[in-house]
C-alpha positions in Angstrom: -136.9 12.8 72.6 -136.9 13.2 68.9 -133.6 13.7 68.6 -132.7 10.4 70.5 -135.2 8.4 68.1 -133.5 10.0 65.1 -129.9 9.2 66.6 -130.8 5.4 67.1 -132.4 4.8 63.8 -129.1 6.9 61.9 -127.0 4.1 64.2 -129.0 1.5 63.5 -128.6 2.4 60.1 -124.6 2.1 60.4 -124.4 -0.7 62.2 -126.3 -3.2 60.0 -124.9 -1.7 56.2 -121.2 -0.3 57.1 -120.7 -2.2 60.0 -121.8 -5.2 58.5 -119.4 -6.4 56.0 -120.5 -9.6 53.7 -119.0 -12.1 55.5 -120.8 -11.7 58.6 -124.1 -11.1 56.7 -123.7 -14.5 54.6 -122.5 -16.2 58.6 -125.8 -14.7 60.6 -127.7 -17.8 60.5 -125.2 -19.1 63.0 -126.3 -17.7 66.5 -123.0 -16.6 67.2 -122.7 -14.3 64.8 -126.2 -13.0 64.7 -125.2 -12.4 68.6 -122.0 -10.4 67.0 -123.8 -8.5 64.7 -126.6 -7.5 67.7 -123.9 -6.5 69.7 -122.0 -4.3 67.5 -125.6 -2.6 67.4 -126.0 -2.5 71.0 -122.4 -0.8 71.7 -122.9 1.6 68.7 -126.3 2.9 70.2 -124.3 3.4 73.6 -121.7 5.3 72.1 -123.9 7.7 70.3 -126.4 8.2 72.8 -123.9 9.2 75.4 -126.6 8.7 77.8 -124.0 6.4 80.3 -126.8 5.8 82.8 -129.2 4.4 80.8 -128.0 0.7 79.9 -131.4 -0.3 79.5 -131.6 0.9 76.4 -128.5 -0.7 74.5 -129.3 -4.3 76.5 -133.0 -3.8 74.5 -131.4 -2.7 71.2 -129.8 -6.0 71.4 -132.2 -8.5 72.3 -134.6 -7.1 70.0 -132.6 -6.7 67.0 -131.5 -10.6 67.3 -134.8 -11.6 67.8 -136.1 -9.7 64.4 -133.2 -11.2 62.5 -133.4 -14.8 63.8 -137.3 -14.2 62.9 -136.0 -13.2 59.6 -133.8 -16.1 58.9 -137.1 -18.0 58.3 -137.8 -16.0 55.1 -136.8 -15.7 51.6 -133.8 -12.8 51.0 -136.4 -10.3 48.7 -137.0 -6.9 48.3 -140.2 -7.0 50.5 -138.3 -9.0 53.1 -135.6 -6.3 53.4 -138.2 -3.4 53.7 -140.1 -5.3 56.1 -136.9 -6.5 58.0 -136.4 -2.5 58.2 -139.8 -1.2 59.0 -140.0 -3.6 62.0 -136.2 -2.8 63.1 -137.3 0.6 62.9 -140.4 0.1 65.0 -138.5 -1.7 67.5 -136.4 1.3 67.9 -139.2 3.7 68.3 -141.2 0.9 71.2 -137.3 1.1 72.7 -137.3 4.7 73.3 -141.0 4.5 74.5 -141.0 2.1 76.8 -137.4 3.3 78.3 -139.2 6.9 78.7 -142.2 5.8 80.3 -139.9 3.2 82.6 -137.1 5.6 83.7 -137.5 8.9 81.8 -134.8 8.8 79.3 -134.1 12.6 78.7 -133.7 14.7 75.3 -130.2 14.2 74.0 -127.7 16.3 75.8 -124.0 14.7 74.4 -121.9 16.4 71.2 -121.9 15.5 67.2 -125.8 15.2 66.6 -125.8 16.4 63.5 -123.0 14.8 62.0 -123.8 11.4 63.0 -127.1 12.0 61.8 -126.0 12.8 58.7 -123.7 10.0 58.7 -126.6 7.4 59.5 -128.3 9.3 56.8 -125.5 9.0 54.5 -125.4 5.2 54.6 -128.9 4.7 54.4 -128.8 6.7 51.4 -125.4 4.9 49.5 -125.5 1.4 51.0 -128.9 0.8 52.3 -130.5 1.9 49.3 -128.2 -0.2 46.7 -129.6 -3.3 48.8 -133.2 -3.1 48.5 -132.5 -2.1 44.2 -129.9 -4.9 44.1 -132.8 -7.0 45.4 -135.7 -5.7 43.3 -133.5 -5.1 40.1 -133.0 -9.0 40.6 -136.2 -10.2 39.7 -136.5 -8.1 36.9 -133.2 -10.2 36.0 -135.0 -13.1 36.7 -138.5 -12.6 35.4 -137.2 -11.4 31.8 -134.5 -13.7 31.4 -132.2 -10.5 30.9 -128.3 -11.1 31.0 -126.0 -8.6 32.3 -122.4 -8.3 30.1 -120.5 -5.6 32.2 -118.5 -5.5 35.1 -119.1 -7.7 38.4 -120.7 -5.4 40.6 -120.3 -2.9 38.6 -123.8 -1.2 38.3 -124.3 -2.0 42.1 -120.5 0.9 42.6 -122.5 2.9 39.7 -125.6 3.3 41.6 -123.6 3.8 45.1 -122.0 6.4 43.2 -124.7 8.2 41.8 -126.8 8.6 45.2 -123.1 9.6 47.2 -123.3 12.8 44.4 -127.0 13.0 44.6 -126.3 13.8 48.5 -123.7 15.8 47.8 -125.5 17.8 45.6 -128.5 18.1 48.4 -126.8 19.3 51.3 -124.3 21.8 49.4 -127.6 23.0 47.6 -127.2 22.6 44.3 -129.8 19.9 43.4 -129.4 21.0 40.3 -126.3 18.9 39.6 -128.8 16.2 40.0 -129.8 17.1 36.3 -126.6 16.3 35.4 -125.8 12.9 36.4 -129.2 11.9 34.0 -127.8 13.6 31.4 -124.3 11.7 31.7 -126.0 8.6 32.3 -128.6 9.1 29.3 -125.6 9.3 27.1 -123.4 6.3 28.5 -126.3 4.2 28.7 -127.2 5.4 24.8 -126.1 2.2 23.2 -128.3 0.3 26.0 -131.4 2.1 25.1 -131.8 0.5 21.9 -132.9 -2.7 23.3 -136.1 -2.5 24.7 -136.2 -4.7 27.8 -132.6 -3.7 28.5 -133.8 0.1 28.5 -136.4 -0.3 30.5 -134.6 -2.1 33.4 -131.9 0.4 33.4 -134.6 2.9 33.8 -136.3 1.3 36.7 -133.3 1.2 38.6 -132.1 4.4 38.1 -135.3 6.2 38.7 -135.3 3.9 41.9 -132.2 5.0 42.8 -132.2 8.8 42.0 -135.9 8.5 43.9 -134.4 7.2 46.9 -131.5 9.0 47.4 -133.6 12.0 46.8 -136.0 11.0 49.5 -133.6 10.0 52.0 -131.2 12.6 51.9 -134.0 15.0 52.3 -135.5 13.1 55.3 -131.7 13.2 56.8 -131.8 17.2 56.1 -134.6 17.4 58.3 -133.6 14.6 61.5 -130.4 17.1 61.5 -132.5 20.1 62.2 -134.6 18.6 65.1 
């Protein structure tokens, strides 16, 4: 049964970052996209699952994953809000596969590809999930200190997604090592930066966020892919 909990949270995980490009994010307060973007859910978990009998538990995916995000539409787009917004989609998941095994007796997963689409939940979580919830926190630092940004549009949001794509690269070849490097290239890019005070310190917030997280995560998808 683990495995089937870790392959609905790695497609949960695809359907709402990759499979949710910006346009449908910015349109869910419409019902009929937040019905779109529960259904892409729903179908994904039925693909990966490979469990055909069991429609119960795609039907659940989706009425519970449009019930968390209408709930959510009543709250402030924050960092907190995303983690909770997560935490409780991930919860949902687990009550999902609960409830359907004590119901019916949904049995350990018995289709092809676990660990790669583990890894590719794990991977997405890692580049694109991530980036969200620093995008978000990195924000009110913004905000709070009255900092402006001078670079590229988006471009320390394609730095960061960057950094943690290596950062899993690095994991899963085994060579963490290399993770050594990319703070030494970034110290020295980000050289001019540190001469400014505030400036320094956000930049090092949000990359120790970011090298933290994809740390954490890719190590947590190392281990789902071993279950």
């Amino acid at each position: 049964m683990e495995r089937v909990i870790a392959l609905l949270i790695a497609a949960h995980f695809v359907a709402d970052f990759a499979l949710q490009p910006d346009w449908l994010a910015e349109r869910k307060r419409k019902h009929g996209y937040l019905l779109v973007h529960a259904l892409i859910h729903a179908g994904l978990v039925y693909v990966v699952l490979q469990a055909w009998a069991y429609w119960q538990i795609p039907v659940l995916v989706f009425l519970i994953h449009a019930l968390i995000d209408a709930v959510k539409r009543r709250f402030a787009d924050t960092a907190t809000a995303f983690v909770v917004d997560q935490a409780a989609h991930v919860a949902g998941l687990l009550g999902i596969a609960w409830l359907v095994r004590a119901s019916v007796g949904v049995p350990d997963f018995a289709g092809v590809g676990y660990p790669a689409m583990v890894a590719v939940g794990g991977f997405v979580v890692t580049v694109q999930g991530a980036g969200y919830y620093i995008g978000k926190f990195t924000k009110r630092l913004l905000e709070e200190n009255g900092l402006q940004l001078d670079g590229l549009v988006g471009g320390g949001h394609r730095i960061g997604q960057l950094e943690r794509a290596l950062i899993f690269v690095f994991i899963f070849v085994g060579h963490p090592a290399g993770i050594g490097f990319l703070v030494a290239a970034k110290s020295i890019l980000r050289f001019e930066e540190a001469k400014k005070q505030k400036l320094a310190e956000y930049v090092l917030i949000g990359t120790l966020l970011s090298f933290t997280l994809a740390i954490a995560l890719t190590s947590l998808t190392k281990w789902a892919m071993g279950l």
